[in-house]
N, C-alpha and C positions, 0 to 999 in steps of 0.2 A: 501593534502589528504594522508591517511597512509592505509595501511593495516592492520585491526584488527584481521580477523583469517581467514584462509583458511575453506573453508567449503567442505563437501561431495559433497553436491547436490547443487540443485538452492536453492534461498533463495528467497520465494515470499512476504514473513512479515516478519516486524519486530517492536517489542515493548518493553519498558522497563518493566522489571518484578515485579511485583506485591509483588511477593512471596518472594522474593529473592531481596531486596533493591538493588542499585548497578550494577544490573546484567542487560542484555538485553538478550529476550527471542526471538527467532526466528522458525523458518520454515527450514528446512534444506530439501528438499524434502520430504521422506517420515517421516520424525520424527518433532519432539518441541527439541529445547535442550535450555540449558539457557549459557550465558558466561559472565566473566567479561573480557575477554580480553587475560587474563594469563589462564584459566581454562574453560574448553566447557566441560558440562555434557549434559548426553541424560536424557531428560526429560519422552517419550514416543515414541514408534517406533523404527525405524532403518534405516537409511538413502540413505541405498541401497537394501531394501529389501522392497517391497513394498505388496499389498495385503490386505488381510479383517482378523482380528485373533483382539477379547475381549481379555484384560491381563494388567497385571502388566509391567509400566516400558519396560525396549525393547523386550517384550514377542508380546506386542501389534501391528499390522502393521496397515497403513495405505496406502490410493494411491492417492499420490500427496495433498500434503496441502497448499493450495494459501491462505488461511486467516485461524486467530483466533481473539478472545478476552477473556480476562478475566474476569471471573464475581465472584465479592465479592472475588476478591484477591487468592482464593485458589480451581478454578475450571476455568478449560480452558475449552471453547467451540469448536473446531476444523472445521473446513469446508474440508470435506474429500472430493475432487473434484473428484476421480476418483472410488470412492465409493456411491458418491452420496447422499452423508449423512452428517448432524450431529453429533459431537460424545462429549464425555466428557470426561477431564482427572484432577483427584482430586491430588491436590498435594502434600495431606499426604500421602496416598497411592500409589501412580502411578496408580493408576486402572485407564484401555480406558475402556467405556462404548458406547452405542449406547443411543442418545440423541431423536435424531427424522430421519424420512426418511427409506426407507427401503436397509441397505445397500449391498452393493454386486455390481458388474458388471452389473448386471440387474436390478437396481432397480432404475432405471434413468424413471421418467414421471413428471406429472403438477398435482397433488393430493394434496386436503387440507383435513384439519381437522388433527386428529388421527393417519390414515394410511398414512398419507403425504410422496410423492415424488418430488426430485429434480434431476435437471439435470445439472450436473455438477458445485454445488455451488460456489462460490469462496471467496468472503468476509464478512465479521461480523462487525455489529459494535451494543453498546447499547445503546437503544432507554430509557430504565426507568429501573426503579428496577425488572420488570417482562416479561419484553420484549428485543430481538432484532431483527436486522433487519438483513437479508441476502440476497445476489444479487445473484440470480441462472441463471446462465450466459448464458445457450443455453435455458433458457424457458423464457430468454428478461425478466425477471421480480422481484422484490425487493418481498419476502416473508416475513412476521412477526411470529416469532417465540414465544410462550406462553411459557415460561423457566418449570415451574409451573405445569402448565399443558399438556404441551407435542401437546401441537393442532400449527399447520400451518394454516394460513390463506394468501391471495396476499394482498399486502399494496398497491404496484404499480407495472401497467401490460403494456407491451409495451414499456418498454426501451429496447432499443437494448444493447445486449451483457453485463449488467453491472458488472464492475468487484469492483475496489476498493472505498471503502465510508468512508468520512469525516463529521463531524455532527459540526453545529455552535456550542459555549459555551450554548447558550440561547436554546438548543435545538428547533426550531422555522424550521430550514431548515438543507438541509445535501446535500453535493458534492457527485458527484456518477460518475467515471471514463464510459462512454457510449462508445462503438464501436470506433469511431475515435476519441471524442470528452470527454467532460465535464459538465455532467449536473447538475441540480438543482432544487430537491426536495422539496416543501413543506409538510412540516407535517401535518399541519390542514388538507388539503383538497387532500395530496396525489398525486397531480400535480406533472411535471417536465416538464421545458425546458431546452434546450441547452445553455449555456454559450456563448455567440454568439462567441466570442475571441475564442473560442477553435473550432469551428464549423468543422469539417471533417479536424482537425488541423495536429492533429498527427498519426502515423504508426500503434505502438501496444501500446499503453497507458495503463499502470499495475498500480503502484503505487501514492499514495495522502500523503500528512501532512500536515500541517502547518509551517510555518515558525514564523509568527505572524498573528495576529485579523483578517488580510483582506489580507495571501499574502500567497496561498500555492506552494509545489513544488512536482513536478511531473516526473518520470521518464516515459520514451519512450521506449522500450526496443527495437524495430527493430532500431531505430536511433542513439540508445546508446545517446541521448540528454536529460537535463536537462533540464527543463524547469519549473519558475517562473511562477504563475499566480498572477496579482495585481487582486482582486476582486473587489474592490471598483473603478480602471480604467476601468475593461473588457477589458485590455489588458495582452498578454503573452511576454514573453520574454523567448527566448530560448538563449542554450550557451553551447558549445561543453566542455567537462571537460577537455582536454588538455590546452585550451587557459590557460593564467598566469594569463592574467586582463580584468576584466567585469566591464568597467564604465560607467555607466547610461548617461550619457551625450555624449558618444564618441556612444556607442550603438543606441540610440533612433535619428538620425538626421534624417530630413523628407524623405530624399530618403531612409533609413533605414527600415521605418516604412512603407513605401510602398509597401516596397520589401516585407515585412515580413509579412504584407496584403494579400499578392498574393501567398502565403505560397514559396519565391523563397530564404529562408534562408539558406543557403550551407552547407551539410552535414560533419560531425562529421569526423573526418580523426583520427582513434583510433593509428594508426602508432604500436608503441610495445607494447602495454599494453593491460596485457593478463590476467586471472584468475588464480586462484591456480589451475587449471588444464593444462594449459597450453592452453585454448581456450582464441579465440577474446570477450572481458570483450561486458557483456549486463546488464546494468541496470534493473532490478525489483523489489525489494524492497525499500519505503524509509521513514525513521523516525529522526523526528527532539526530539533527549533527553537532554535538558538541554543545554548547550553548544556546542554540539554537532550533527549532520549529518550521521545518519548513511545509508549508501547505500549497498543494498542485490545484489547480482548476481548471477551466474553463476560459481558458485566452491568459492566464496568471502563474507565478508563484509567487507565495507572500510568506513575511520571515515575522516569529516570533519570539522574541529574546526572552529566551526562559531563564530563572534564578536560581540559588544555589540551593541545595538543606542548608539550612540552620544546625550548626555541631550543635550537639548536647542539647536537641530540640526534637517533639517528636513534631513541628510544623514543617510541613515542606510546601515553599510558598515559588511561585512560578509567576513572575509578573515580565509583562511587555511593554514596546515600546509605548509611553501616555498615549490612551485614548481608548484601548480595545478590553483587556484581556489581563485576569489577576485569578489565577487557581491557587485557592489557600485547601489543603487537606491536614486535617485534626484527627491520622490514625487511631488516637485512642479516644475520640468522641463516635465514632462511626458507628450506628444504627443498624443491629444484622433482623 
C-alpha cells in the first residue's frame, strides 16, 4: 500500500474520471477535485469551507458530499448530505446548480414529485440513461431520480440507513451498504433482503466496489477493516490491512470459520499508521481502477496494486506494494 495524496477532508467516494482520462475524481469533504497522483485540482467547492452558495468552480460550497456519479461524462451529480440535495456540476463550465430537493439546512423531509425532499442523501448510482437511484439515509429509503424531468419518486422504502450502492453489469439487481449489513435489491420488483453473510456484520459500513463478477470489498470505518465479500459463497472474509499475508487456506480452517460466524474476528490493531493529518487512519471510501485499489479516509487516499488471476488457475491472488497487503482466494477450498 502507498500513499497517493494527502487530502483536506474525509474522502467518502471515489471514482475514475470520466472527464479527464487518467485521473481519479473524489469527494474531498466539502469539494469534487480530480487527481493524477502528481496534480490535485478543485473541481467544485472548497474543502474546508462548507455551506449552501450556486457558482462557478470554488465560488460554489457544499456540506458534506458522501456520494457522486457521473452522467454522460461531463456532469457530475453530487449528493450534498448536509444540504439535502442534489446538485449538478457541468465540467466545461464549473457551474454548481441545484438539481433536485430543496436545499438549505432546512430542507431535510420525505417529499416526492417536483418539490422533492431528502434527508441526508448519501449515495448515487445509474440505473439507465434517465434515471438514478439515491439512498437517503435517515428517511431508510432508495429514491429514483428523473434526470430529465426533475421529479423524485421512492423505488425502495424501508431499508435502514442505506448508504453506498453497487449495481450488477446485467443491471437485473444492485448491493446497497444497509445499517450494519449488506443488502440486495431487485430491480423488477423493488424488493431487498439482507445478504445473510453480512447480517448485523459490521460497525459502520460506508463503502462497496467490485473486485471481480461475484467478489466485492467493502470498507468498515469504525473497525478500520477490509473486508471481502465472495457473493456467489454468501461468505465474508475480513482482514486487518497491517497484516503482510492473507491466504485463503491458512484463513478459512473450520475453527476459523466458526469463529468468524459468531462475528469473534479480532480487531484491527492500526499501531502507527496515521493520516495526512496526523489522525488514527479510517477507511471510507473504496474503488477498484484498473489495477489498482484505491482507498479514501480521513486527511488520505492510498493506492493498492492489485494482481492479476492466474490463467488456468482457480487462485486469484491480489498482492500490494511490499509491506501491507497479499489476498490469496482458493475458490474451490472455501468452507460454506
Amino acid at each position: 500500500m502507498r500513499r497517493l495524496i494527502n487530502t483536506t477532508g474525509d474522502v467518502f467516494h471515489i471514482e475514475e474520471d470520466a472527464y479527464l482520462p487518467g485521473n481519479i475524481l473524489f469527494a474531498d469533504e466539502h469539494s469534487i477535485k480530480t487527481t493524477n497522483g502528481s496534480l490535485t485540482t478543485v473541481v467544485a467547492g472548497c474543502s474546508d469551507s462548507g455551506g449552501y452558495v450556486e457558482g462557478a468552480g470554488e465560488v460554489a460550497r457544499f456540506s458534506y458530499i458522501l456520494g457522486f456519479t457521473q452522467w454522460k461524462s461531463d456532469v457530475i451529480i453530487v449528493s450534498d448530505h448536509g444540504n439535502h440535495c442534489l446538485r449538478s456540476v457541468d465540467r466545461q463550465t464549473t457551474q454548481t446548480s441545484r438539481l433536485v430537493g430543496q436545499c438549505g439546512p432546512d430542507g431535510s423531509g420525505f417529499v416526492n414529485g417536483v418539490n422533492a425532499r431528502f434527508k441526508n442523501p448519501h449515495a448515487l448510482t445509474v440505473l439507465n440513461e434517465s434515471f438514478v437511484l439515491v439512498s437517503d439515509n435517515l428517511n431508510d429509503a432508495i429514491r429514483l431520480v428523473d434526470i430529465d424531468g426533475g421529479t423524485v419518486s421512492t423505488f425502495t422504502a424501508h431499508i435502514p440507513s442505506p448508504k453506498d450502492m453497487l449495481m450488477v453489469r446485467d443491471g437485473s439487481i444492485f448491493y446497497v451498504v444497509s445499517g450494519f449489513s449488506v443488502a440486495v435489491v431487485d430491480i423488477a420488483s423493488a424488493s431487498f433482503t439482507i445478504l445473510s453473510a453480512t447480517d448485523r456484520r459490521f460497525i459502520r459500513p460506508l463503502g462497496l466496489d467490485w473486485l471481480d463478477e461475484e467478489t466485492m470489498v467493502l470498507t468498515d470505518e469504525m473497525s478500520a477493516k477490509i473486508s471481502i465479500i465472495l457473493v456467489s459463497n454468501n461468505l465474508v472474509v475480513q482482514k486487518c490491512p497491517e497484516d503482510e499475508v492473507w491466504a485463503k487456506e491458512a484463513w478459512w480452517d473450520n475453527e476459523k470459520v466458526e469463529d468468524d460466524k459468531n462475528n469473534t474476528v479480532r480487531s484491527c490493531d492500526l499501531g502507527n499508521q496515521f493520516d495526512g493529518r496526523g489522525m488514527q487512519t479510517y477507511y471510507m471510501a473504496v474503488h477498484k481502477y484498473g489495477k489498482d485499489l484505491y482507498i479514501g479516509g480521513r486527511g488520505f487516499i492510498d493506492v493498492i496494486q492489485l494482481g492479476q488471476v492466474i490463467s488456468g488457475s482457480d487462485v486469484l491472488v491480489y498482492s500490494t506494494y511490499p509491506t501491507l497487503l497479499l489476498f490469496t482466494f482458493l475458490f474451490q477450498c472455501i468452507i460454506h
